[in-house]
C-alpha positions in Angstrom: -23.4 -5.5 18.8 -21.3 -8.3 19.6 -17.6 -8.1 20.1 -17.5 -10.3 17.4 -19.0 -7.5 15.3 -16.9 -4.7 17.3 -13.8 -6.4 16.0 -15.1 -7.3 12.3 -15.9 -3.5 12.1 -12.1 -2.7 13.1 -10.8 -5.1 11.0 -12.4 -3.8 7.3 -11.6 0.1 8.9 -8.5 -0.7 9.3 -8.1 -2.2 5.6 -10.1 1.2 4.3 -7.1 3.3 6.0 -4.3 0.6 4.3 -5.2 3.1 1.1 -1.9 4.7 1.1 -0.5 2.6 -2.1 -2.8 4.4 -3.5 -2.8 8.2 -2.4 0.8 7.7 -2.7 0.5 6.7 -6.2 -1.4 9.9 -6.4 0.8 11.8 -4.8 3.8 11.1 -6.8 1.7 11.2 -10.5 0.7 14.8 -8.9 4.3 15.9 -8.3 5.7 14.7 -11.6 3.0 17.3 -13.4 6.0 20.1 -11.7 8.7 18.7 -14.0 12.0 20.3 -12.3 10.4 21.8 -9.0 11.3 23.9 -6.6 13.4 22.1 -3.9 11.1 22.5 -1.3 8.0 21.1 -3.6 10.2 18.1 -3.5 10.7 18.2 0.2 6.8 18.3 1.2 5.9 15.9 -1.6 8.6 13.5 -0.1 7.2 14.5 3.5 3.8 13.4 2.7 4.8 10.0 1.5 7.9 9.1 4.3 5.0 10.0 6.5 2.7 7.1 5.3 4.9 4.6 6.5 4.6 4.8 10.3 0.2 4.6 9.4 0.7 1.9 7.5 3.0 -0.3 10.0 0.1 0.2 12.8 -2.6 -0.1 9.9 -1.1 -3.4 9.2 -0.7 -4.3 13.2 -3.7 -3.7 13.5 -5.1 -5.7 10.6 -2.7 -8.7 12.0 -4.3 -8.6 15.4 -8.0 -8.1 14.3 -7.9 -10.9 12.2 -6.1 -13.3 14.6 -9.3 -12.4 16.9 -11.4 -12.5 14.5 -10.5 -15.9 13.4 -10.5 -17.1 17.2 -13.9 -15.4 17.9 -15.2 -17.4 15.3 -13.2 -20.7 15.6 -9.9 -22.4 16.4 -6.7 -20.8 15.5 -5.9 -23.4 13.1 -7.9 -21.9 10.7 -5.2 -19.4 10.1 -3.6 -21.9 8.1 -5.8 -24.7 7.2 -8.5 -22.2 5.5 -6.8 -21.5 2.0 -8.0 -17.8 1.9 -7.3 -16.8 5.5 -3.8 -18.3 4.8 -3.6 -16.6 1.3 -4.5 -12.8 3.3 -2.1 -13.8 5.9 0.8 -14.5 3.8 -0.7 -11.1 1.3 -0.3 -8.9 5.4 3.4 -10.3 5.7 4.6 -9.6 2.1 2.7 -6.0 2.3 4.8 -5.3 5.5 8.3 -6.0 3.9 7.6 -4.4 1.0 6.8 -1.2 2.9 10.1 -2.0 5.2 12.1 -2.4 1.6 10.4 1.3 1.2 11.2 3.0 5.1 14.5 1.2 5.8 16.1 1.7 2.4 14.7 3.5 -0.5 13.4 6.4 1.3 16.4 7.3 3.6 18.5 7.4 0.5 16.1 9.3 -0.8 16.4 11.6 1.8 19.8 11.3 2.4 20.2 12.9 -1.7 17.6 15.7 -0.8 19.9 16.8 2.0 22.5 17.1 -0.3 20.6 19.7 -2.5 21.3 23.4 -1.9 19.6 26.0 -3.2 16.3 26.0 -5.2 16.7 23.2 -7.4 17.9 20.1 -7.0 21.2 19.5 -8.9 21.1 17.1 -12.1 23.6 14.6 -10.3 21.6 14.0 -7.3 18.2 13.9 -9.6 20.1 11.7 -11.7 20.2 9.5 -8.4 16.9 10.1 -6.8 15.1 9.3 -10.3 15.7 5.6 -10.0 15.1 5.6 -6.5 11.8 7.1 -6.9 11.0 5.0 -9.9 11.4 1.9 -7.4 9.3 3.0 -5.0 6.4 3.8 -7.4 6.3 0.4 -8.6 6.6 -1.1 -5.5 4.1 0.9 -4.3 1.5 0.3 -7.3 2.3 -3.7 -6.4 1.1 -2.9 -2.8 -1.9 -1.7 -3.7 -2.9 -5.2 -6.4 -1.8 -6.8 -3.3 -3.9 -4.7 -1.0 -6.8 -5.1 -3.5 -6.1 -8.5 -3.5 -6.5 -9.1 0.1 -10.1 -7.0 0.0 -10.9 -9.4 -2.5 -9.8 -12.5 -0.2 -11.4 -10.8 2.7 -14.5 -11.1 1.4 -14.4 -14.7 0.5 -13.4 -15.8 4.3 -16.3 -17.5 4.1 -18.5 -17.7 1.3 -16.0 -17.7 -1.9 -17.0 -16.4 -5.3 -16.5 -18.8 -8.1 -13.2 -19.1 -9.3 -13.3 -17.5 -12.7 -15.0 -14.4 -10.8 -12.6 -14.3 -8.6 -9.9 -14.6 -11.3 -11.7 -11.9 -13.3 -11.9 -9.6 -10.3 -7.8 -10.1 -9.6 -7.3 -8.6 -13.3 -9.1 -5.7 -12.7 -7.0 -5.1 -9.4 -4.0 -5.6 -11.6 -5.3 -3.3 -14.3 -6.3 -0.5 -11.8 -3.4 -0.6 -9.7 -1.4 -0.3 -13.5 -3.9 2.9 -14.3 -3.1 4.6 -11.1 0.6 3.9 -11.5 0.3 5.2 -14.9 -2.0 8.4 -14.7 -3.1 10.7 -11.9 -6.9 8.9 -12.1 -8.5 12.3 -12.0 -11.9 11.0 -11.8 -11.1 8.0 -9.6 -12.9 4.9 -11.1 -13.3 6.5 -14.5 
């Protein structure tokens, strides 16, 4: 195995563990089967997703610096920008990251900062009334990560040998679609 291969490996890892737009998704379809929860059902759904964040920043490091190397094992730098695609999945990386940042600097500590406010067993209709919006944001934001995510896969693929472009086109509307399905429904049955 080269260390060309070593790094490729790391690289498409990485973007297999950059899943969390979707589990999130999940995660949040799950919790609004509960209707008006129990406060601490709240608190350990909003645990699990506040604790994606932190995995996805080093997911995305990571992704950032195998892909520099990988581009640099396999030629100069300057493909970064002068290949379309490799340009198109680095600019797809940087909009990922400040969407998540939007996310862990701002939505979810006000978020959190409303949970803290609850006391008791439910959480009161004034500060739902606030967290609803705030949660509503962070779905959709979330379900645009993962078309983006799926988007970059796509890209990923076509470093090198590109699919024609109305495959590829046809292939970015089915990202769309399933990122709307899973932002829509709790996909039970995954693909299906």
């Amino acid at each position: 195995m080269s260390l060309y291969d070593l790094v490729k490996f790391l690289h498409v890892l990485t973007v297999v563990f950059m899943a969390a737009p979707l589990y999130n998704l999940v995660v949040v379809n799950e919790r609004a089967r509960f209707g008006k929860a129990h406060l601490q059902v709240d608190l350990y759904f909003e645990n699990l997703i506040r604790g994606n964040a932190i995995r996805c920043y080093i997911f995305q490091l990571t992704a950032l610096v195998t892909g520099v190397l990988l581009t640099g094992l396999q030629g100069p730098w300057t493909l970064l920008f002068t290949n379309r695609v490799l340009l198109a999945k680095l600019l797809l990386l940087l909009v990922l990251t400040g969407l998540l940042s939007v996310v862990h600097f701002s939505l979810q500590p006000r978020i959190d900062g409303l949970l803290a406010q609850a006391e008791g067993d439910a959480i009161p209709q004034a500060i739902a009334a606030q967290i609803g919006p705030l949660r509503l944001k962070r779905k959709r934001l979330a379900a645009t990560c993962l078309f983006l995510v799926i988007t970059t896969v796509l890209l990923g693929v076509q470093v090198f040998s590109r699919f024609a472009a109305w495959l590829t086109f046809v292939l970015v509307v089915l990202a769309a679609l399933f990122a709307w399905r899973v932002y829509r429904s709790r996909i039970p049955y995954g693909w299906m």
